[in-house]
C-alpha positions in Angstrom: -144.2 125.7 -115.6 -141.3 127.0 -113.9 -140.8 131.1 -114.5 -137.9 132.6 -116.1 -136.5 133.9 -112.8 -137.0 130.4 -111.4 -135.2 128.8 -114.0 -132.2 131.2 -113.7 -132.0 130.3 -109.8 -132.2 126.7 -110.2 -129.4 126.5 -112.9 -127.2 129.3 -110.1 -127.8 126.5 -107.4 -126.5 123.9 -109.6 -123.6 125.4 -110.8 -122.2 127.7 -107.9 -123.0 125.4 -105.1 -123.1 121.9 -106.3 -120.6 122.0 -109.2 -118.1 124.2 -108.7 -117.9 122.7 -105.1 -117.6 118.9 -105.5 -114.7 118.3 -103.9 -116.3 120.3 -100.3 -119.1 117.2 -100.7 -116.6 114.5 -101.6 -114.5 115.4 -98.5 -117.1 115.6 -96.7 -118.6 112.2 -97.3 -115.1 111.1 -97.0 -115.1 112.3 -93.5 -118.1 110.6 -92.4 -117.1 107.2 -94.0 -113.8 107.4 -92.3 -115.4 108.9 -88.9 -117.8 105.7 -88.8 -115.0 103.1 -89.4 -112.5 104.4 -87.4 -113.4 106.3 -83.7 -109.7 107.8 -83.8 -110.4 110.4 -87.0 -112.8 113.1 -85.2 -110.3 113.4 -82.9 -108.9 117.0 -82.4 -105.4 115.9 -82.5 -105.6 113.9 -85.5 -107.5 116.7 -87.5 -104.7 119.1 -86.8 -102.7 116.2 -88.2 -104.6 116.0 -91.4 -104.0 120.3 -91.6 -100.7 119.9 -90.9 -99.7 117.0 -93.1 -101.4 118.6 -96.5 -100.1 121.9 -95.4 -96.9 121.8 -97.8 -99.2 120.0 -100.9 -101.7 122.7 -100.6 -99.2 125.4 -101.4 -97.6 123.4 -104.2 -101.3 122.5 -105.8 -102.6 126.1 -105.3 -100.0 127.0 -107.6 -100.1 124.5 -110.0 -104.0 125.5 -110.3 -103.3 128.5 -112.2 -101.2 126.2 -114.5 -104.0 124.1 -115.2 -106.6 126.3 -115.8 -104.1 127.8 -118.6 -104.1 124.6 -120.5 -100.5 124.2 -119.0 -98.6 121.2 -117.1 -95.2 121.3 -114.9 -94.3 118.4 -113.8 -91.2 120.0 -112.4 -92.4 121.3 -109.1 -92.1 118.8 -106.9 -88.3 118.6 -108.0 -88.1 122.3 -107.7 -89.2 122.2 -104.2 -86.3 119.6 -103.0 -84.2 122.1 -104.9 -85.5 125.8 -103.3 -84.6 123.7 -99.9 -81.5 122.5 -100.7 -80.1 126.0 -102.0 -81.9 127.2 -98.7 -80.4 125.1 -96.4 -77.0 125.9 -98.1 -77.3 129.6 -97.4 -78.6 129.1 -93.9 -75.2 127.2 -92.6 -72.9 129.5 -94.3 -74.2 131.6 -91.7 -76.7 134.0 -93.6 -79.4 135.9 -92.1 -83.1 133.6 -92.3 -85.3 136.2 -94.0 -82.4 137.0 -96.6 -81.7 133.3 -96.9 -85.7 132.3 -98.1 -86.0 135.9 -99.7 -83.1 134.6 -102.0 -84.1 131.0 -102.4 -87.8 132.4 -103.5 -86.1 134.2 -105.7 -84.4 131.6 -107.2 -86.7 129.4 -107.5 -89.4 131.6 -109.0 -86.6 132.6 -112.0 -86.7 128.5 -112.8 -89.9 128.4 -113.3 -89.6 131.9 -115.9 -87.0 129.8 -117.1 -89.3 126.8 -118.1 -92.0 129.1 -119.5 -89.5 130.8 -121.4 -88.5 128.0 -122.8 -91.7 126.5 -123.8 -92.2 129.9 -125.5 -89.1 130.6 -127.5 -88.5 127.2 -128.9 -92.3 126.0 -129.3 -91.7 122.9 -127.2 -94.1 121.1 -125.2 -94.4 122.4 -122.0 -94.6 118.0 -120.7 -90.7 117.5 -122.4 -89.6 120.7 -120.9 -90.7 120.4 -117.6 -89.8 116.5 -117.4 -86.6 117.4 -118.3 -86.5 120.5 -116.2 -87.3 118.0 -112.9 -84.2 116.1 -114.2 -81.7 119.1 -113.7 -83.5 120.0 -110.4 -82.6 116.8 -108.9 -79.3 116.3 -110.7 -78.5 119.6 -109.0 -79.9 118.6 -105.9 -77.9 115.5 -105.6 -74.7 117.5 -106.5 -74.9 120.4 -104.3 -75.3 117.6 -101.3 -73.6 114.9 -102.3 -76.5 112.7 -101.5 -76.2 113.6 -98.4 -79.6 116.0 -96.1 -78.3 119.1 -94.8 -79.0 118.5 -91.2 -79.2 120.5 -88.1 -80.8 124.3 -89.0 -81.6 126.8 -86.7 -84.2 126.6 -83.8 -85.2 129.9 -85.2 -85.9 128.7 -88.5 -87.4 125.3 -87.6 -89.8 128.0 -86.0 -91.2 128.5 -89.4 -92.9 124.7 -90.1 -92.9 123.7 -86.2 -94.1 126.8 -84.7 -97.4 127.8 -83.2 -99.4 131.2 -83.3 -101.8 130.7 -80.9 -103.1 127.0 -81.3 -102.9 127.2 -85.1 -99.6 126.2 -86.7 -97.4 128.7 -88.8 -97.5 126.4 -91.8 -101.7 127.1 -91.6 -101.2 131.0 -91.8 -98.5 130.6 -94.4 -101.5 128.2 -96.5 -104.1 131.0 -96.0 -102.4 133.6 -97.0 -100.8 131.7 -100.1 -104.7 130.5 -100.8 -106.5 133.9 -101.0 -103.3 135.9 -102.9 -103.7 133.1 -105.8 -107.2 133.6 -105.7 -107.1 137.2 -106.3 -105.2 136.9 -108.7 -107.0 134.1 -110.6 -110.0 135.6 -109.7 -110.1 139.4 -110.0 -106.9 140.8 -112.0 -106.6 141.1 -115.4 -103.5 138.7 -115.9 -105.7 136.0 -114.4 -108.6 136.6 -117.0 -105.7 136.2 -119.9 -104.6 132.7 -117.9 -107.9 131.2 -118.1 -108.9 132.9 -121.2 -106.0 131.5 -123.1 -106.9 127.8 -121.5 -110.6 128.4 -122.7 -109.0 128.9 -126.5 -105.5 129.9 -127.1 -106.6 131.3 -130.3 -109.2 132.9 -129.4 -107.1 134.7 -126.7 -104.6 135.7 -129.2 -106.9 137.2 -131.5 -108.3 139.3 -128.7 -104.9 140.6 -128.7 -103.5 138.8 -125.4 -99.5 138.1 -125.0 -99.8 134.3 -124.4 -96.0 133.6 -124.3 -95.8 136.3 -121.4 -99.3 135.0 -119.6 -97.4 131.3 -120.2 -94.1 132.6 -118.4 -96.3 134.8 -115.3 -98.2 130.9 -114.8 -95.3 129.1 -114.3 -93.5 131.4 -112.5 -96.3 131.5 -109.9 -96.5 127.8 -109.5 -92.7 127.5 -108.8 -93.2 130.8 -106.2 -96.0 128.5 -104.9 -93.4 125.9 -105.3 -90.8 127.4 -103.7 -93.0 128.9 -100.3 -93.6 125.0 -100.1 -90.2 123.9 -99.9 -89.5 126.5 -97.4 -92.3 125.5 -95.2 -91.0 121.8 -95.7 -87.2 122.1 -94.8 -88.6 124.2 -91.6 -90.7 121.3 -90.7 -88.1 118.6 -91.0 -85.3 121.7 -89.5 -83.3 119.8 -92.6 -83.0 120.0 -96.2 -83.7 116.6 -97.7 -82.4 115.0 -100.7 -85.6 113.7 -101.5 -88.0 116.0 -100.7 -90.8 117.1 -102.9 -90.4 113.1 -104.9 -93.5 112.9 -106.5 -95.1 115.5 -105.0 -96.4 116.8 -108.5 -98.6 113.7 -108.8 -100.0 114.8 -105.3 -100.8 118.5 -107.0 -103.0 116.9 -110.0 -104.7 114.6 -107.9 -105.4 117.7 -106.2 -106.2 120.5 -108.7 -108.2 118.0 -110.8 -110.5 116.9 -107.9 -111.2 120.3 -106.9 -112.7 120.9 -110.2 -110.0 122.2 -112.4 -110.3 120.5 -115.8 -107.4 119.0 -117.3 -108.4 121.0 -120.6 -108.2 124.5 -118.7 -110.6 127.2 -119.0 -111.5 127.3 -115.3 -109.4 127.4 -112.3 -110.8 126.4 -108.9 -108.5 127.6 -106.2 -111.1 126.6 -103.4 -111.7 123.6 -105.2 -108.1 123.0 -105.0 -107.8 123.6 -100.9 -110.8 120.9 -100.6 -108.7 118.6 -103.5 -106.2 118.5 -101.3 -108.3 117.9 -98.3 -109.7 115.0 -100.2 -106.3 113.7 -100.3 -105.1 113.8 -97.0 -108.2 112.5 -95.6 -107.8 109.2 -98.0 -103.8 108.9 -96.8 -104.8 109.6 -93.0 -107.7 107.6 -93.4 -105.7 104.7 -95.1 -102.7 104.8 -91.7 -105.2 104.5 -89.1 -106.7 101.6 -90.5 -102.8 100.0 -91.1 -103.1 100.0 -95.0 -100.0 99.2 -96.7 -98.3 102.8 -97.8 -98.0 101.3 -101.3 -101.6 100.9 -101.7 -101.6 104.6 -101.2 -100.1 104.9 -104.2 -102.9 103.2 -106.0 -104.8 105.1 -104.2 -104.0 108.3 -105.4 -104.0 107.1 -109.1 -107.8 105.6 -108.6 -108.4 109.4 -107.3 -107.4 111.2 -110.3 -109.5 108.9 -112.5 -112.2 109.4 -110.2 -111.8 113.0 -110.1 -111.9 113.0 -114.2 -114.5 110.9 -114.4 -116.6 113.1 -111.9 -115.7 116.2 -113.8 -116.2 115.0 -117.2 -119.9 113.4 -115.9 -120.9 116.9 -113.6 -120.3 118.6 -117.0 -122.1 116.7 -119.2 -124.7 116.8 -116.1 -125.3 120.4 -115.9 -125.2 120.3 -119.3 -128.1 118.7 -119.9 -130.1 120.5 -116.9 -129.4 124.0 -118.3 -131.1 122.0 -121.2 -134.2 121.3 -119.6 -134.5 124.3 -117.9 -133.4 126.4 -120.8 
C-alpha cells in the first residue's frame, strides 16, 4: 500500500511535470522524428531559424493565452497586428522619432483591443461577432491607409529592431523573453490574473465572489492586442516594411498554439510556458514540413490536424489524471 505522503508525490509528478508540460514532450518527440528523417534540422543555423521564425507568433499567442484561460476568444489579432504596423510605418516616414513612433502605435493598438472588450461588455455581445467583425475594420483600415500598397523602405535603425543581433542572439529573442516572463507574472502572481482565470473557471462563481468581470474582460483583451501590437512591431522591423498582409491568419497560428501548450479552450487555466513550447510545436512541424519540400498548403492542413490533436490530447490527459488521482485517492 502506497503511504499518504507517497500518494500526494505521485499525483505532483503527474500533474506538474507530465501534464501541465505536454507540449515540452510533444516538441521534443517532434524534434527527434524530424532530426532522424532529415540530417539538416540539428543544425545550428537552422535552429536559430526555427527561433527566429516563431519569434513574432510567440508574442501574439502569449497574449492571446490570458484570453483563453478567461473563457475569452479574439480572433482580431492577427488583423490588429497588420494594422499596429501599418500605422507604424506611417509615422516612421513622416519623419517621427522610432521610440515615439512604436510608443504611439502600442498605444494604439492596445486602446483597440479596450475597445473590443468594451464592447463585448456594454452591449452583451459575443465576444466571436465582435472580434470577427473587429478584424474586418482592421483590415479595411489597413487597406485604406495604404492603398494596397507595403510601405517600403524604413530606417536601417529601425530594421535594427527584428534584424539585429545582441551578441549571437537576435533582438526579436530578447523582445520574446521579456514579453514571456511579464505575461507570466501577471497570469501567474497578481491579483488581476487570479480574477482572469477565476472568471474562466466559473463566471458566476467569480461574480459572486464579488470580481468586476466586465473590467477583468477589458484588462484580457487589452493585453493580448499589447501582445499583439509588440508583434507587429517586431514584424515590420523584420521585413524593414509594413505589409498589407501581415498578421493574415496569424490568429489561427495563436490557438493552435495556446491550445497545445495546455490551455483549455473552456478556460480556467492559462499555460504561458505551455504556450512558448505550443508555439515551438508549431514551427518545428512548418520547418520540419520545408526541409522535406512539402507543399506550403498541406501546412495548412497541418496546422488544423494540430489543433484537433492538441484538443484531443487535452481533453484525454484530463480525463487521465482524472482517473489516477482516483486510484491513488
Amino acid at each position: 500500500m502506497l503511504t499518504k505522503e507517497k500518494k500526494d508525490l505521485f499525483k505532483k509528478i503527474i500533474n506538474r511535470v507530465i501534464v501541465d508540460n505536454k507540449a515540452f514532450f510533444i516538441a521534443l518527440l517532434l524534434a527527434i522524428v524530424l532530426a532522424s528523417m532529415t540530417p539538416l534540422f540539428f543544425t545550428t543555423t537552422n535552429l536559430f531559424n526555427v527561433f527566429r521564425q516563431i519569434t513574432t507568433m510567440t508574442i501574439l499567442s502569449v497574449g492571446f493565452t490570458i484570453v483563453l484561460g478567461s473563457r475569452e476568444i479574439d480572433l482580431s489579432v492577427g488583423a490588429l497586428l497588420g494594422l499596429v504596423g501599418v500605422v507604424l510605418g506611417k509615422m516612421l516616414v513622416a519623419g517621427l522619432p522610432i521610440w515615439l513612433a512604436i510608443l504611439l502605435a502600442l498605444l494604439f493598438g492596445t486602446v483597440c483591443g479596450v475597445i473590443s472588450g468594451g464592447l463585448i461588455t456594454m452591449f452583451q455581445i459575443p465576444a466571436f461577432i465582435v472580434t470577427l467583425a473587429m478584424a474586418q475594420v482592421y483590415r479595411g483600415t489597413n487597406y485604406l491607409i495604404t492603398g494596397m500598397a507595403p510601405i517600403a523602405k524604413l530606417s536601417k535603425d529601425f530594421a535594427k529592431i527584428g534584424q539585429g543581433y545582441w551578441g549571437p542572439i537576435p533582438i526579436p529573442v530578447f523582445i520574446l523573453v521579456f514579453v514571456v516572463l511579464v505575461v507570466y507574472i501577471i497570469v501567474n502572481k497578481t491579483l488581476f490574473g487570479r480574477h482572469a482565470i477565476a472568471k474562466g473557471g466559473n463566471i458566476e462563481a467569480a461574480r459572486f465572489a464579488g470580481i468586476n468581470v466586465g473590467r477583468v474582460r477589458i484588462g484580457v483583451y487589452a493585453i493580448a492586442a499589447a501582445c499583439a501590437s509588440i508583434a507587429g512591431v517586431v514584424m515590420t522591423a523584420r521585413a524593414a516594411s509594413a505589409q498589407i498582409g501581415a498578421g493574415q491568419g496569424m490568429e489561427m497560428d495563436a490557438i493552435t498554439a495556446v491550445v497545445i501548450g495546455g490551455t483549455p479552450v473552456y478556460g480556467g487555466n492559462a499555460n504561458v510556458i505551455g504556450t512558448l513550447f505550443g508555439c515551438l510545436i508549431v514551427g518545428i512541424v512548418n520547418n520540419g514540413l520545408n526541409l522535406m519540400g512539402v507543399d506550403s498548403n498541406w501546412q495548412v492542413v497541418a496546422k488544423g490536424l494540430l489543433i484537433l490533436i492538441a484538443v484531443m490530447t487535452d481533453t484525454f490527459s484530463t480525463r487521465l489524471y482524472g482517473k489516477m488521482q482516483n486510484i491513488t485517492g
